[in-house]
N, C-alpha and C positions, 0 to 999 in steps of 0.2 A: 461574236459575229466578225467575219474577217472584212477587212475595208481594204479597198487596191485602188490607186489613183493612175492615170497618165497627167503625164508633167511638162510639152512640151514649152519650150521658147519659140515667140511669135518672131523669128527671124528670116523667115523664109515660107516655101509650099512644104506639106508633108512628103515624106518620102514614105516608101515600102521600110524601109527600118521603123521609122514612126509605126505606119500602119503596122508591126508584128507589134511591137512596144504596146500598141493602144490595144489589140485584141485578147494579147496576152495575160493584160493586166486585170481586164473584162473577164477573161475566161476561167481565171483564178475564183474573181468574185463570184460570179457567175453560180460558177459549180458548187460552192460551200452556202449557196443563197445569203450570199454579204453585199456588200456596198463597193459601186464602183464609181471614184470622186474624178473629177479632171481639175486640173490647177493650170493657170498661165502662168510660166516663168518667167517676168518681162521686167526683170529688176535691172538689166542693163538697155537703160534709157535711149541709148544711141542705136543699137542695132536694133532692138524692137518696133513695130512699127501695127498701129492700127489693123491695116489691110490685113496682115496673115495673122492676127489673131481671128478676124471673124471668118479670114478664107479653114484657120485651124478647123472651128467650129462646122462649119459647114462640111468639109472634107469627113470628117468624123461621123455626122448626121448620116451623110450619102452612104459611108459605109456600114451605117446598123448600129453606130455605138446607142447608147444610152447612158447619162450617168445621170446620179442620186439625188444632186442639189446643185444648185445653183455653180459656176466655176469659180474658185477664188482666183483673183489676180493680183500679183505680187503685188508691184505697182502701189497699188490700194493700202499696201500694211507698213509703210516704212515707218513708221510711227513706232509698230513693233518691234522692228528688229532693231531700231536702236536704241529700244529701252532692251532689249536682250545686250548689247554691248555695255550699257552705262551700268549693266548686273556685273556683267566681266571684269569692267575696269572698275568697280566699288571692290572687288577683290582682290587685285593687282596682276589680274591675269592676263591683262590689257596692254599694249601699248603702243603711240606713234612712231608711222616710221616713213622717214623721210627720205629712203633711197631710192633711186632711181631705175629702171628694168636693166640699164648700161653699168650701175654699181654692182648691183645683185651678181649679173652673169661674170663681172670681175672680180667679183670677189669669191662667187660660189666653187663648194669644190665636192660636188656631187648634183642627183638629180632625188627631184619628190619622186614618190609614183607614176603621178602623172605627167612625168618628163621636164616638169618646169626647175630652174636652176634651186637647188637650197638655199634657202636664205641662211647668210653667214650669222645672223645676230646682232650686227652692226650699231645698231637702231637698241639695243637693247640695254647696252653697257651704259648709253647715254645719260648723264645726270639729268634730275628733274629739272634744273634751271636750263641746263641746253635747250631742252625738251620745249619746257614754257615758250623761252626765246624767240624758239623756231614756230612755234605755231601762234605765237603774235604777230612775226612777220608774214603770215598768211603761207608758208612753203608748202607747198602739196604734201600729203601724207596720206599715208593707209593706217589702220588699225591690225597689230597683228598680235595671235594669241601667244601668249611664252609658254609652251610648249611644257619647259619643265616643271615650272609653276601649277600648269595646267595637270598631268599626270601624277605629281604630291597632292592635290587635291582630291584624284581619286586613287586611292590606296588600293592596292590588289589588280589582278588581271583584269582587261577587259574584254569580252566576248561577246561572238551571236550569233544565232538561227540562222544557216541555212540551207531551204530547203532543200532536200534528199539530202542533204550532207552532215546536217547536225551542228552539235557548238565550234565554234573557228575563232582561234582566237585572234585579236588585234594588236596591232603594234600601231600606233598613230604617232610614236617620236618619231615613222620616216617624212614625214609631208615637214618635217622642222617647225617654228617660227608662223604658220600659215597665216595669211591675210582673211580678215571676216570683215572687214567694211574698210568703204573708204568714205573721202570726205565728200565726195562728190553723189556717189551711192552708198548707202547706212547697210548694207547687208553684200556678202559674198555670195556665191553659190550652198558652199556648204551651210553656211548659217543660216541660210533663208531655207532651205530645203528641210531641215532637219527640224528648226522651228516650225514649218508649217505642215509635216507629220505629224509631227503631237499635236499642233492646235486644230487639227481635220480626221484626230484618231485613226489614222492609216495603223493596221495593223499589220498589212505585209508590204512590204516595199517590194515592187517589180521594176528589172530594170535592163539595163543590158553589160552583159560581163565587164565590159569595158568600165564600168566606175566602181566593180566590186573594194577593189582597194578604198576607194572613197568611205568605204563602211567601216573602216577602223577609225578613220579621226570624223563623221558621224555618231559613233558609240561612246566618242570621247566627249562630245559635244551634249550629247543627251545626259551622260552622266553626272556633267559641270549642271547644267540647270536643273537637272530632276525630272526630265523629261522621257516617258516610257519608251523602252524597249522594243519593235517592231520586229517580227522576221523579215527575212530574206530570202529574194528568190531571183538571181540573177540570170538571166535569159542569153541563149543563143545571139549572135550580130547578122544582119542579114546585109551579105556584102555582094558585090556586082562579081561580074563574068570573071576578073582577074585575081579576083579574092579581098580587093580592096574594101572595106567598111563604107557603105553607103552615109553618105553626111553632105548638109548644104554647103558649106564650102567647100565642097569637092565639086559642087554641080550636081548632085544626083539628081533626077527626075522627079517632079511633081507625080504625086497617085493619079490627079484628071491631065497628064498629059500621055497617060499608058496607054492609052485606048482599050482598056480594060473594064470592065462592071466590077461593081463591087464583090459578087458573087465569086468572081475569078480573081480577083485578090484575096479573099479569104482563102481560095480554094490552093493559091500559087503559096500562099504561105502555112500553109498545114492546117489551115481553121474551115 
C-alpha cells in the first residue's frame, strides 16, 4: 500500500506552493487507495509557533484534505532523534563541532547542494581531549556526520526510485561533513525527516524538485540505520508572475488571503 505525507513547518500561513505540495501528495495516495499522513515539522523551536500549526490545520481542512491518523509533530520525538545520534556517535560517525557560520564561510572552499558553504572538516582532526575540553567548557557545538566514515559503512553505490524516471544514483559526499543536531535542538532537517519516514512507513516521499538533491544524503541516512527505502516523486515549484519560487520568507500570500474558494484553488493548480 503506498503511504504520502505533507510535511509542512508551522512558520508562517500556507501558500499556493503548500497547497500544490498538500494536494499532490493526497493525489498520489489517493489514486493507488494508500494512505495519506500529515507530519508538523516544528523542530526549530524559535521560528515555530503555535498559531500556524492550528491555522496549517485548518487551511488544509477548508481545502478538502483529509489525512489517515492523527499528525505527528516533531517537537514531541526529540527523545528520538537523539537516541538516532547517540547510535551514530556509538559508531564514530559522529562528532562535535565547535565552528562558527563566520569560520565555516572562511574557511570553506566550495558550496553543498544546497548553497550553504562546505564544511572544511576543521572540527574533525580535533583530538578527543580538545574535544572533551571544549565541551566541558559549555562552547556551543553542532553534531556533524563524517561523511567518509559514513560512506565506508555502506559499501557499494547508493541509489533510488524515481518516479517516471527510475533508479538515480546518489552521490551524498557533496553536502561534506553535514550537521544532524545541535545542542540546543537534537535533530536537523535531514535527520528528523528521514527518521520519521520510516517510523510513519511513508512509502513515497512527495515533494518539490527543490530538495531532490537532499535524496542522496537521505539514502545515506537510511542506509546508516537500516531504515527502508521509499520512492520518489519530486513535484513541479509553483512560483509567482516573475518566475520566483513562492516561499514565506519571500512574503508570498496566505491561501485565505486570495480571495479565492477552495474549488478555484484546486482548480488554478491543475487538481
Amino acid at each position: 500500500m503506498i503511504t504520502t505525507r505533507f510535511a509542512p513547518s508551522p512558520t508562517g500561513p500556507l501558500h499556493l506552493g503548500h497547497a500544490y505540495a498538500a494536494l499532490f501528495a493526497e493525489r498520489q495516495a489517493r489514486a493507488a487507495g494508500g494512505r495519506f499522513l500529515l507530519r508538523i515539522e516544528d523542530i526549530d523551536e524559535t521560528r515555530c509557533r503555535p498559531e500556524f500549526t492550528q491555522a496549517i490545520l485548518d487551511d488544509l481542512a477548508w481545502l478538502g484534505l483529509v489525512w489517515d491518523e492523527p499528525p505527528r509533530v516533531q517537537s514531541a520525538h526529540f527523545d528520538a532523534y537523539r537516541s538516532v545520534l547517540d547510535r551514530l556517535a556509538a559508531r564514530g560517525l559522529l562528532y562535535p563541532c565547535f565552528c562558527t557560520r563566520a569560520d565555516i564561510a572562511r574557511a570553506s572552499r566550495g558550496q553543498t547542494p544546497d548553497g550553504a558553504p562546505l564544511y572544511p572538516g576543521t572540527c574533525r582532526a580535533r583530538s578527543a581531549e580538545h574535544r572533551q575540553a571544549l565541551l566541558a567548557a559549555g562552547t556551543p557545538h553542532a553534531f556533524r556526520l563524517d561523511m567518509a566514515g559514513a560512506l565506508a559503512a555502506c559499501p557499494g553505490p547508493l541509489h533510488y526510485h524515481e518516479a517516471g524516471h527510475g533508479c538515480v544514483l546518489c552521490h551524498p559526499e557533496r553536502f561534506g561533513d553535514v550537521v544532524l543536531g545541535r545542542k540546543e535542538c537534537p535533530a536537523s532537517y535531514h535527520l528528523a525527516v528521514t527518521h520519521d519516514d520510516a517510523i510513519q512507513g511513508v512509502t513515497l516521499v512527495t515533494r518539490g524538485e527543490d530538495l531532490r538533491a537532499a535524496t542522496d544524503l537521505h539514502r545515506l541516512l537510511q542506509a546508516l540505520m537500516g531504515w527502508p527505502a521509499p520512492q520518489y516523486a519530486h513535484h513541479r515549484l509553483i512560483r509567482d508572475a516573475s518566475g520566483v519560487r513562492l516561499a514565506k520568507s519571500a512574503g508570498a500570500a496566505g491561501l485565505r488571503t486570495l480571495g479565492l474558494t477552495p474549488g478555484e484553488i484546486r482548480a488554478r493548480l491543475g487538481f
